[in-house]
C-alpha positions in Angstrom: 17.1 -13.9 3.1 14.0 -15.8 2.9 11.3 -13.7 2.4 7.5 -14.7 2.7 5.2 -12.1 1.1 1.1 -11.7 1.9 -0.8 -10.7 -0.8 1.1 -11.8 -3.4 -1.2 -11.6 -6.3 -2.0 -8.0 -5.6 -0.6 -5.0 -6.8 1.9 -4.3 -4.4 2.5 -7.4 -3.3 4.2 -8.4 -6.8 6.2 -5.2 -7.0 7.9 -6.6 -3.4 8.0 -10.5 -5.1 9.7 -9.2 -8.0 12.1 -6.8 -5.8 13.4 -9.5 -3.4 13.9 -11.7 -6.5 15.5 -9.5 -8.6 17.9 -9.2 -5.4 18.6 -12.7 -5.0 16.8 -13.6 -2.4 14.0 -16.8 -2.1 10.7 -15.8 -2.1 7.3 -17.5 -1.0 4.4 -15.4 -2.3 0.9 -16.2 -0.9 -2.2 -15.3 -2.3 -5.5 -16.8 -1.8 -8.7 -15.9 -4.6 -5.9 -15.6 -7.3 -3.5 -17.2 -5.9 -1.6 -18.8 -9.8 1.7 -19.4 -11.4 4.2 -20.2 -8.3 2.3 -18.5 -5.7 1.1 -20.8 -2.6 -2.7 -20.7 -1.5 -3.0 -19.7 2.0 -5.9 -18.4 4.2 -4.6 -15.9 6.3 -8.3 -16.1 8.0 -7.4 -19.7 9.4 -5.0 -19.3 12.0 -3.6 -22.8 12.5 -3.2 -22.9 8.5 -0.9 -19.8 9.0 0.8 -21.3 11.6 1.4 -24.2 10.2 2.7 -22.7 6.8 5.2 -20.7 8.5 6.5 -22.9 10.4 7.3 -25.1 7.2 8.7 -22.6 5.3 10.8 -20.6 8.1 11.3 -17.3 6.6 13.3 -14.9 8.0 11.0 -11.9 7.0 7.2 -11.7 6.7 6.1 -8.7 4.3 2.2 -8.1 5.0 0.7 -6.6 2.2 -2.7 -8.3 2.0 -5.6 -6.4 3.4 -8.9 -5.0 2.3 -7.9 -1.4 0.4 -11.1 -0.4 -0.8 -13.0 1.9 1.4 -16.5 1.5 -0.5 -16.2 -2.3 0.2 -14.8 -2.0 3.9 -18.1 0.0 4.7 -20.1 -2.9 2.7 -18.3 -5.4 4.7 -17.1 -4.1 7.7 -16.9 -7.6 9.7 -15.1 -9.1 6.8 -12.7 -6.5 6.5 -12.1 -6.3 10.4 -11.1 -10.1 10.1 -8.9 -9.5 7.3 -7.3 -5.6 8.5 -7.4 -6.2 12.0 -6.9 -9.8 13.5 -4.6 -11.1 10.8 -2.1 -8.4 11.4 -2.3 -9.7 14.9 -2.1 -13.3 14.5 0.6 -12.6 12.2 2.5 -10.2 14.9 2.1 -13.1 17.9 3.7 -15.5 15.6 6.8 -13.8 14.2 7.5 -11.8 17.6 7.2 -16.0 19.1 9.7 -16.7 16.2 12.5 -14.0 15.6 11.1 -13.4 12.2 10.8 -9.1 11.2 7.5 -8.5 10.1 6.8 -5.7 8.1 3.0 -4.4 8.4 1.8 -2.4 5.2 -0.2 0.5 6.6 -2.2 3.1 4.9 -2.2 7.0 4.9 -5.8 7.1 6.1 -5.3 7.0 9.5 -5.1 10.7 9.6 -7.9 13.2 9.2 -6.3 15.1 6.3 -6.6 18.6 8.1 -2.6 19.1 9.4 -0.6 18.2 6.6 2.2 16.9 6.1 2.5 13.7 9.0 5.4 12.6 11.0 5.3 9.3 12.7 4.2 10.2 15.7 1.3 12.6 14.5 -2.0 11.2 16.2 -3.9 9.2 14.6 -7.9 10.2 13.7 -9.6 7.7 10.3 -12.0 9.2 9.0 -13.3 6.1 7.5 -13.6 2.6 8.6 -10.9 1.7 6.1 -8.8 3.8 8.5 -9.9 2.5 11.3 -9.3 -1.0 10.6 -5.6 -0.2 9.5 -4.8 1.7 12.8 -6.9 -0.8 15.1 -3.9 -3.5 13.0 -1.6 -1.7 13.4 -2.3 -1.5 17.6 -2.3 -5.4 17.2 1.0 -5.4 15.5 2.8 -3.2 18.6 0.4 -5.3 21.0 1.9 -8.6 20.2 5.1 -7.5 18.2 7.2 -5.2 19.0 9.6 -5.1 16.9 7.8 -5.3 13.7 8.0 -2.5 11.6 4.5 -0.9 10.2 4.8 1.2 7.0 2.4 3.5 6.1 1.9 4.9 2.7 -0.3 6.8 0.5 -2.3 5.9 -2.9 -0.3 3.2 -5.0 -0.2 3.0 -8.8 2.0 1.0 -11.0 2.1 -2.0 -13.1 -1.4 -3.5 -13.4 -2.7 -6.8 -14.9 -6.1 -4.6 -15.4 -7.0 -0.6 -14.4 -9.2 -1.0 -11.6 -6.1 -2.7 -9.3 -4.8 1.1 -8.6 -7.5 4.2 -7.6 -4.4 5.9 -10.0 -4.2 3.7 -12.9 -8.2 3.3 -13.3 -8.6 7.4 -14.1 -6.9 6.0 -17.3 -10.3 4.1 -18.1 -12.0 7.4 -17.1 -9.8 9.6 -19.7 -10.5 7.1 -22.5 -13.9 6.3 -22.4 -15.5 9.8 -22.9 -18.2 9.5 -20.6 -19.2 12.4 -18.8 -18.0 12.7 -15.3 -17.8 15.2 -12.6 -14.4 14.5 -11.6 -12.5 15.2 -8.0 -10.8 18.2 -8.0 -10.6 18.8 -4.2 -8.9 15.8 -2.3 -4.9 16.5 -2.6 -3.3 12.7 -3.4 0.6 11.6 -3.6 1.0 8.9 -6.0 3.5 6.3 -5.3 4.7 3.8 -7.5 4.6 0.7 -6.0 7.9 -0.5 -7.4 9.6 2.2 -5.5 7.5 1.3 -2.2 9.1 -2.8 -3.0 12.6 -0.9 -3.0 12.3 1.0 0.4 10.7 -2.4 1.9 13.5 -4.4 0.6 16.1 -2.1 2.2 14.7 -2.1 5.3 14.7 -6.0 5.2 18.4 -5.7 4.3 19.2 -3.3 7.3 17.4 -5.3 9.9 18.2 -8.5 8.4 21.8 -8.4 7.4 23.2 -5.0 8.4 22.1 -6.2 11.9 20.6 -2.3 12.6 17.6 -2.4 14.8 14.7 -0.5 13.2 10.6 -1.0 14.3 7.8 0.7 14.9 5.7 3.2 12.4 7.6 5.0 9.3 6.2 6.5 6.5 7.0 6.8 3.1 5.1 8.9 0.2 5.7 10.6 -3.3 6.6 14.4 -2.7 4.2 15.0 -6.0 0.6 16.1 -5.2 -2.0 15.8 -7.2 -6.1 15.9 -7.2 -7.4 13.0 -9.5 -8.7 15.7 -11.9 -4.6 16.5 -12.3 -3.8 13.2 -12.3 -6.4 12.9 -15.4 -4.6 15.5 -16.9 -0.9 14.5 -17.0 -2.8 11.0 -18.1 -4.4 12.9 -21.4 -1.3 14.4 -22.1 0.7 11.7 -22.6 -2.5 9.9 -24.6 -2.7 13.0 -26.6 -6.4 13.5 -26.5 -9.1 15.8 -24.3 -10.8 15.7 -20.9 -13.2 17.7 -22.2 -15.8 15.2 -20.7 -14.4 15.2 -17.5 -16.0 18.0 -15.1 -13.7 19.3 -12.5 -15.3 19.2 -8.6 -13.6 21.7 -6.6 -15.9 21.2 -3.7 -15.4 18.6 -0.7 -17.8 15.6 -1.7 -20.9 15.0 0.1 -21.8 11.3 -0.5 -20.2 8.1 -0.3 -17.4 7.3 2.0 -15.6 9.8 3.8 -12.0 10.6 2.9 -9.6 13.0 4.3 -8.5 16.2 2.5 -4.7 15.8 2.4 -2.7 13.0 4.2 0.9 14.0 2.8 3.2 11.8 4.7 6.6 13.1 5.5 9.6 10.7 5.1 12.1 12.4 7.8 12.4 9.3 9.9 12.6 6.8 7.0 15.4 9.1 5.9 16.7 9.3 8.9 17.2 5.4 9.4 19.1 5.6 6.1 16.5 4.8 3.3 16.7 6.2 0.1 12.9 8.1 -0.6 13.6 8.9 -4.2 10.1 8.3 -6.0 10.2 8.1 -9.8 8.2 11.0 -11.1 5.1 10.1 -12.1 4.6 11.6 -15.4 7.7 10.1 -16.7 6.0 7.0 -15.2 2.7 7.1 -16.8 4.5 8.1 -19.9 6.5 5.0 -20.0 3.5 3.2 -19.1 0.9 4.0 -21.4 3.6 4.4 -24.4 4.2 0.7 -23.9 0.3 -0.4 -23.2 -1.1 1.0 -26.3 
């Protein structure tokens, strides 16, 4: 297969680079602000640029994974991130469904509310957030003008980082380390997923649709079954580091300022299952052990 990947430079979208490659197939990564190495420049916000870049290098799967993830900026910048979370995914949709070409939409966990645990695909929808909103208003853009594509949602990522801050996960390692004084979230229940395991799931649904010839669209999810609230996540992280969180307060009570996020958005993997995925997750202390062990 020839595989084009968006977002390329970005957390995720290396983990599904590296994944397609280390399968054998040809890979076009696109990145734009740090877009390096072998990785194309490309403006997804220039729509005849797109066009034209897609039509040169004819793949026969699109992987979206650049968008606007972080909710404090999305509410700084909503038109930007509307440009960027909503129309692209629909520009994108018009001109794979126009080309035969799968296009596989990565959508977010935060389109729910948090308050029914766990989610099935066809759970409604209600963001809390404008980060939400913008993924759900792409992903109605990518069943508008495509079909067939296939949107998968997931929950907070972590995995390997060129610096903390790329992964809401790996940046509580900063928090353990530096000893300042925090009140630390201790309410909102989170799922880490690695993103490595998130390229895997990606990879084999490009494989079934692709090769296998079995017709899969539409929304599936696919989460970690481990839940954690940041203040546990700071935990496991300590213990591997062998030190205290002594300056870490734990906040047991639903936050009151900043941007709105929902309580707990478990995602359940029954229909990704179902379709024949394996939804093995590594475990995420052996992870972070790993990790950190080697980083140090």
């Amino acid at each position: 297969m020839r595989v084009l990947v968006t977002g390329a430079s970005g957390l995720l979208g290396r983990a599904v680079v590296t994944e397609f490659k280390n399968a054998g197939h040809e890979v076009v990564g696109v990145a734009f602000s740090r877009a390096k190495g072998d990785l194309k420049k490309l403006d997804l916000e220039d729509p005849n640029a797109v066009q034209a870049f897609v039509d040169a290098e004819k793949p026969d799967v699109i992987v979206h994974c650049a968008a606007e993830r972080r909710p404090d900026v999305v509410e700084k910048d909503p038109n930007g991130a509307k440009n960027l979370n909503v129309q692209v995914p629909g520009q994108l949709a018009d001109l794979t469904n126009d080309r035969g070409i799968l296009l596989i939409y990565i959508s977010t966990d935060y389109v729910f509310d948090g308050t029914s645990p766990p989610y099935d695909v066809r759970d409604k929808a209600n963001p809390l957030n404008l980060y939400g909103q913008t993924k759900y208003d792409g992903e109605k853009e990518i069943k508008k003008f495509n079909p067939a594509a296939i949107i998968l949602r997931v929950p907070i990522l972590y995995g390997i980082t060129e610096y903390n801050g790329e992964s809401a996960v790996n940046s509580l390692i900063d928090s353990v380390k530096d000893g300042k004084p925090v009140s630390m979230d201790h309410y909102a229940i989170r799922y880490p997923t690695n993103v490595a395991d998130v390229a895997r799931v990606v990879k084999d649904l490009s494989t079934k649709v692709r090769q296998e010839k079995v017709f899969i669209s539409g929304i599936l999810h696919f989460s970690g079954e481990e839940k954690y609230t940041k203040y546990e996540i700071c935990q496991v992280i300590a213990k591997v580091l062998g030190t205290s969180i002594d300056h870490l307060t734990p906040n047991s009570a639903a936050p009151k300022d900043g941007t709105t996020r929902p309580y707990d958005c478990h995602l359940s993997n029954r229909c990704l299952a179902g379709v024949g995925i394996n939804t093995h997750c590594v475990k995420f202390s052996d992870w972070m052990q790993g990790w950190l062990n080697k980083s140090q």
